[in-house]
N, C-alpha and C positions, 0 to 999 in steps of 0.2 A: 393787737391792742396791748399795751402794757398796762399791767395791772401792779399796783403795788399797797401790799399789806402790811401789817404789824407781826412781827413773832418774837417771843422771846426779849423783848424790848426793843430791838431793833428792827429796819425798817429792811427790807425784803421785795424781789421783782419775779413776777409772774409776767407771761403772756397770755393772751385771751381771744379768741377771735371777734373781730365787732360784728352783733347783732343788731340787722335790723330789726325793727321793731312795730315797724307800721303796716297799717293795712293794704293790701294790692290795692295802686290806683284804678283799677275798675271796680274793685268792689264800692267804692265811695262812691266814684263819678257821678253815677246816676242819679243821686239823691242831693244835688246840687246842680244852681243855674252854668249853661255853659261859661267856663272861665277861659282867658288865652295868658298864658304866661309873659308876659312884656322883659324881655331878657334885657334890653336895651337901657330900660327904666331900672331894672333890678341891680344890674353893674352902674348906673349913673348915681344911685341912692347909698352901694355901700362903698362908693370911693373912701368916705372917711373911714368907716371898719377896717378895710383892710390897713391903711396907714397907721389909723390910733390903736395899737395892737394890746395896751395896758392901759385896765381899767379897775375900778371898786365897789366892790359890792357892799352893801350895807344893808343888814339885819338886824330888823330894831321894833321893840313891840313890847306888849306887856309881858310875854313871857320871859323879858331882864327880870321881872321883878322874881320870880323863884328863881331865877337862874339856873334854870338845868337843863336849858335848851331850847330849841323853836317849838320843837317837838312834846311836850311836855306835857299838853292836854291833851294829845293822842296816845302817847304812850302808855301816863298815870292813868286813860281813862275817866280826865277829871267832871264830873258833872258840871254844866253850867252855874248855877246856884254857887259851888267854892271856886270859879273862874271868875267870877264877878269881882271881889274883892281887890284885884287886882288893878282894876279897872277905877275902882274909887280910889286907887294909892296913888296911880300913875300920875307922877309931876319930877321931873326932868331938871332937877336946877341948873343942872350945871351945861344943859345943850348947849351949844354953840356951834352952831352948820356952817360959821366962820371959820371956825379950828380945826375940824373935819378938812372942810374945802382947803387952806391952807396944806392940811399933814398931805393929802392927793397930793395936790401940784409939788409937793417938793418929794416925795414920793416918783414924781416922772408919770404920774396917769394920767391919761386923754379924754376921761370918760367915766361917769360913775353910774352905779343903778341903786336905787332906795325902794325899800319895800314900804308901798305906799297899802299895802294890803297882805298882810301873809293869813295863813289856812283858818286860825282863832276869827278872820271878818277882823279884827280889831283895823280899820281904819288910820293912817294919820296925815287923812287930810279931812279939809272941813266938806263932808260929802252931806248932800240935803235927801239924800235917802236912806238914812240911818243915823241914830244918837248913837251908836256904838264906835267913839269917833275919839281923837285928842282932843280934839276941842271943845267935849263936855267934861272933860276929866279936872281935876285939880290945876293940870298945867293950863291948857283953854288955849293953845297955840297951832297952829296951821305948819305940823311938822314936813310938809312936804314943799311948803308955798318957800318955807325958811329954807331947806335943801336945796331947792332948785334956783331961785336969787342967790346963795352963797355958792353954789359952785359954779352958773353963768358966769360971777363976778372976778372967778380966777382964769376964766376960759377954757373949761372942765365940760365938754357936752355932757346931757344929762338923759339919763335914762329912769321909767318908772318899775318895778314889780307887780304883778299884780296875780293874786292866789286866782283858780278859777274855783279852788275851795273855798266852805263857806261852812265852818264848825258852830256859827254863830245862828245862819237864819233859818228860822223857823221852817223853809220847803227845800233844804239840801238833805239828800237821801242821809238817815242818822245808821237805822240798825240794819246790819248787814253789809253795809260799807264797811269795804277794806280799812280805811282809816278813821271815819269820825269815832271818837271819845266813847258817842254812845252805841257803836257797833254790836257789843253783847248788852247791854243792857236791854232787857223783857219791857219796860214801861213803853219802850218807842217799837216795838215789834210791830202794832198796830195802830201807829200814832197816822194821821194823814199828814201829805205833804203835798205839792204843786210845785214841779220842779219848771213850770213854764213862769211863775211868780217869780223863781229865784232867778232864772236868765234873764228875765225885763230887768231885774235888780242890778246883777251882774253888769248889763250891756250900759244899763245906764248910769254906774259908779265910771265903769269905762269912756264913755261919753265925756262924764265931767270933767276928769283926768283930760282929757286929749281937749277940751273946750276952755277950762278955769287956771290953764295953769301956762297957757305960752306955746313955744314950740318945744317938743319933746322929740331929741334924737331916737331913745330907744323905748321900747316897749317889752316889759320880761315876761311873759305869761307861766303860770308852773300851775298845774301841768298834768296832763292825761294820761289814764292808765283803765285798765279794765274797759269796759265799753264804753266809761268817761272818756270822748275822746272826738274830735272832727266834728261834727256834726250834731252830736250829741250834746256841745256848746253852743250849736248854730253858728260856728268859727266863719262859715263863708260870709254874712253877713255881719259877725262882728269884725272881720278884715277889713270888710268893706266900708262897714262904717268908720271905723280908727284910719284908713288912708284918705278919706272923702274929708277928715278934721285934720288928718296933720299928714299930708302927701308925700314929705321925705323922711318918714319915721321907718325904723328899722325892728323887725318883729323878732321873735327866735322862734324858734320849731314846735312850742311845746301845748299849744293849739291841739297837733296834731300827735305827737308822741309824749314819753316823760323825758327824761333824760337818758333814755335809752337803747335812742336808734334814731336813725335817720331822718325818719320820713320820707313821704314822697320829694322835698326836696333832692333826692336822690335821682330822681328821674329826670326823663325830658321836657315832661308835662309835669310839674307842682301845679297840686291842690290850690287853691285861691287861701287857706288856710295853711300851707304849709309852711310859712315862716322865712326868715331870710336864711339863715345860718345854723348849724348842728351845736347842740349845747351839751358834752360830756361832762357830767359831772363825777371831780374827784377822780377823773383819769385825763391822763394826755397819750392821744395816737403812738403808737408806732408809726405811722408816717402822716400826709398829708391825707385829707379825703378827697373820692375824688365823684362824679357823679355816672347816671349813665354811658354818655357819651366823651369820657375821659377828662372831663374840665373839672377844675378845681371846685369843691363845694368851702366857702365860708365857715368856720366854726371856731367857739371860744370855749376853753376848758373851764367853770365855775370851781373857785378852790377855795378849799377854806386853810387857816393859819393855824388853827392846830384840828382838833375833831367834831368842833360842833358850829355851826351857821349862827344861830344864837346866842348871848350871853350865857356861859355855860362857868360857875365859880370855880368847879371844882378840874376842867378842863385847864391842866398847863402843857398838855403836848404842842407844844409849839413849834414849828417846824424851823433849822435854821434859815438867817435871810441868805445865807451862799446856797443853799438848797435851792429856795423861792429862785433867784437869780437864774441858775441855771437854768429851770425849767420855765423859765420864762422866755428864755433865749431857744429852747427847745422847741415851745411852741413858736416863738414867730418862724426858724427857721423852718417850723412845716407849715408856713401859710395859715394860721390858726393866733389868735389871742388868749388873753388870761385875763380874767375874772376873780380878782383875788378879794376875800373877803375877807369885812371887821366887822364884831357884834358888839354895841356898844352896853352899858350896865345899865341898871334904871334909875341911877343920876343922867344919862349924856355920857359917860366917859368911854373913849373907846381904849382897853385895855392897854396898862402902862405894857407889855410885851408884845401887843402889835405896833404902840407907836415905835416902839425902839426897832424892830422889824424895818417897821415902813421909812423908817429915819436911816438906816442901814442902805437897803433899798434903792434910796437917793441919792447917798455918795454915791454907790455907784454907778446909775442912771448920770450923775453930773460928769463923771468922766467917757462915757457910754452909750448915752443911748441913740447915738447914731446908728450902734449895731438893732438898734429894736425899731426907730422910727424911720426905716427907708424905706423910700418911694416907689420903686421898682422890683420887679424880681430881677432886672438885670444889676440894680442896686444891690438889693440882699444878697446876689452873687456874691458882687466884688465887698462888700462886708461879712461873709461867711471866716474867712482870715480870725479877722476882728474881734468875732463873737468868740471862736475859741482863744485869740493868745488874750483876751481883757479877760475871762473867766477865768483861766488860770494864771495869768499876773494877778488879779486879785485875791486869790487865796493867799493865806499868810501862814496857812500850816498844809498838812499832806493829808490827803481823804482819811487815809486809815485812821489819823490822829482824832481827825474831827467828827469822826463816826465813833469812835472810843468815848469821848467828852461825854457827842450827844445821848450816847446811849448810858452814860452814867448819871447824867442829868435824869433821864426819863425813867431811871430803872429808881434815884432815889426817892420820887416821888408817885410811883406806882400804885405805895400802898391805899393812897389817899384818892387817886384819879381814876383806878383801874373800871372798865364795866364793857359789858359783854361790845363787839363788836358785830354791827351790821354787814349782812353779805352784800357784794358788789351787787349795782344792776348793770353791768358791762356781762354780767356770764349769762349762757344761754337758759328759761326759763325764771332769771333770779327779776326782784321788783327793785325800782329806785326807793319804795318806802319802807322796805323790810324790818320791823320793828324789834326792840328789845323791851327788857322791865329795867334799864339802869336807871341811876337818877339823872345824867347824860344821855342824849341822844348820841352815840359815838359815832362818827364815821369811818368808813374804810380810807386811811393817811394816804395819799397818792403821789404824793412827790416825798423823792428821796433820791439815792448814788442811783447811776446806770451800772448797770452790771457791763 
């Protein structure tokens, strides 16, 4: 596994072995109706996945409005009570899921995901199981209904997010959770909860999603960790339900894992929850994956552009777009996708250094992405050429050079950005949510030079 850090201001390559991360499929089996894996159905539904190999992600929520990240009321351990205020500001003037969908298609993506729900419960779509919504807020608009018409409209399939966290309702376990806000706090030690209240809640925001809004290519779920996890969602039957509403939707793995292993999709026999595809976050393979029986497993790398998923002000590590480029070419060449993400501000805007990113991006995608969008591995064969000599005909200077720049870019602005970095969860025993006290939720930077 390649692992890639920060030191020193420059970016730096580790190796890692990948850990699984799930539980033996028989220990689950039993406590589930019998499933049969439909392998036939499984390759007929990700034909488009594996061809649309670049897609965007978008992280967008009340936490623009502090700007310090997604993370932000877990980290600060913000009470509910000073998280509200947020929620009475939130009005967006300047949205436009027009301009968005536009910067995708001329970007070269096939495919976007919107977080119609991240870990805060905050909502943005009109869901009739909670005022904790955008469409009680100051702006009063159906931020996902606008999402999904604007990118149908450029020919962008469309995918939704969806937290199975719930920092918001009243029956998600608070203290003693590894991550809710109120984890130490003494008030909630003995508070009650009914966490079969919050899954009716849960299954039926999901519902609405897969019934109010059309067809939905993909489905993101994020994502299990501790014994939040399979069954513990009741995942078999909310599969079940989300395929019975939309039959060629495409799930990820996190049902069943975080970001940090496989899953039973690894086996011969996947869980009825195990998902379509392996979702690594902030890292790209050493090579392709593959499963039991030696066949390729589907997976997309989820990446961010500089350190944090969310609107983050103080966050300008921005990765170059020759960088993104490459390792985007990286990933397809291993049978795997990229998942590149923008966090827009709490106007709408999605940051002037992603557009210029994703506008970068483009050119090169216009003279290109034949090496990204073929149809074959016997294609991707006879395009392997391609991907190397366009990668370096488009360079305009020498790594060394460009690694000098970058690193004096990042080192002048250090004093104002800098905060603690979170440990991988690719290393053996570490978590995907491992916390810091920055005012940034920083990430481990994953894409940089190959050694």
């Amino acid at each position: 596994m390649l692992k890639l850090f920060k030191t020193d201001g420059a970016h730096a390559l580790r190796t890692a072995p990948w850990v699984c991360a799930c539980r033996c499929n028989a220990q689950v089996k039993g406590s589930i109706k019998m499933y049969k894996f439909d392998r036939a159905k499984y390759d007929e539904r990700m034909k488009w996945f594996r061809h649309d190999r670049f897609g965007m992600f978008i992280h967008w929520g009340l936490y623009a409005i502090p700007a310090r990240g997604e993370w932000v009321r877990s980290v600060e351990e913000i009470p509910e009570a000073q998280y509200t205020p947020f929620f009475d500001e939130f009005n967006p003037t300047d949205f436009d899921a027009r301009a968005w969908a536009r910067l995708a298609k001329q970007a070269g993506m096939k495919y976007a995901v919107l977080t119609a729900k991240h870990h805060d419960g905050f909502c943005l779509f009109d869901s009739k199981l909670t005022d904790w919504k955008s469409t009680n807020t100051p702006f009063g608009r159906d931020i996902v209904r606008e999402f999904l018409d604007a990118f149908r409209a450029e020919g962008i399939r469309v995918g939704l997010y969806y937290s199975l966290l719930d920092w918001h309702h009243p029956d998600y376990p608070a203290f003693g959770d590894r991550h809710h806000p109120m984890r130490n706090n003494e008030a909630y030690r003995d508070r009650p909860y009914n966490f079969d209240n919050y899954l009716a809640y849960m299954h039926g925001q999901v519902r609405e999603l897969c019934t109010n809004y059309g067809k939905l290519d993909l489905m993101w779920f994020d994502f299990s960790y501790d014994d939040m996890t399979g069954e513990k969602w009741r995942g078999a039957e909310l599969v079940r339900m989300v395929r019975s509403l939309q039959p060629d939707i495409i799930l990820d793995n996190r049902l069943e894992v975080s970001g940090s292993g496989f899953g039973s999709i690894a086996t011969d026999e996947p869980l009825e929850f195990s998902g379509d595809y392996v979702s690594p976050e902030q890292i790209i393979p050493q090579t392709g994956f593959k499963d039991s029986r030696g066949r390729d497993i589907c997976w997309e790398a989820c990446i961010t552009m500089n350190d944090n998923w969310g609107y983050c002000a103080k966050d300008k590590n921005f990765k170059p777009a020759e960088m993104i480029i490459k390792k985007l070419v990286e990933c397809v060449s291993k049978n795997g996708n990229m998942l590149l993400n923008v966090g827009p501000d709490a106007k709408g805007n999605i940051p002037e250094e992603s557009v210029e990113i994703l506008t970068e991006i483009g050119r090169w995608m216009g003279r290109n992405s034949a090496s990204i969008y073929c149809r074959s591995r016997k294609t991707a064969g006879s395009h392997a050429a391609e991907r190397r000599s366009t990668i370096i005909s488009w360079k305009t200077r020498s790594a060394a050079s460009r690694c000098r720049a970058s690193g004096a870019r990042r080192s002048s602005r250090s004093a104002s950005s800098a905060t603690a970095r979170r440990s991988s969860p690719w290393k053996t025993g570490s978590s995907k949510t491992t916390r810091t006290s920055s005012s940034c939720r920083r990430r481990t930077p994953c894409i940089c030079r190959t050694a």
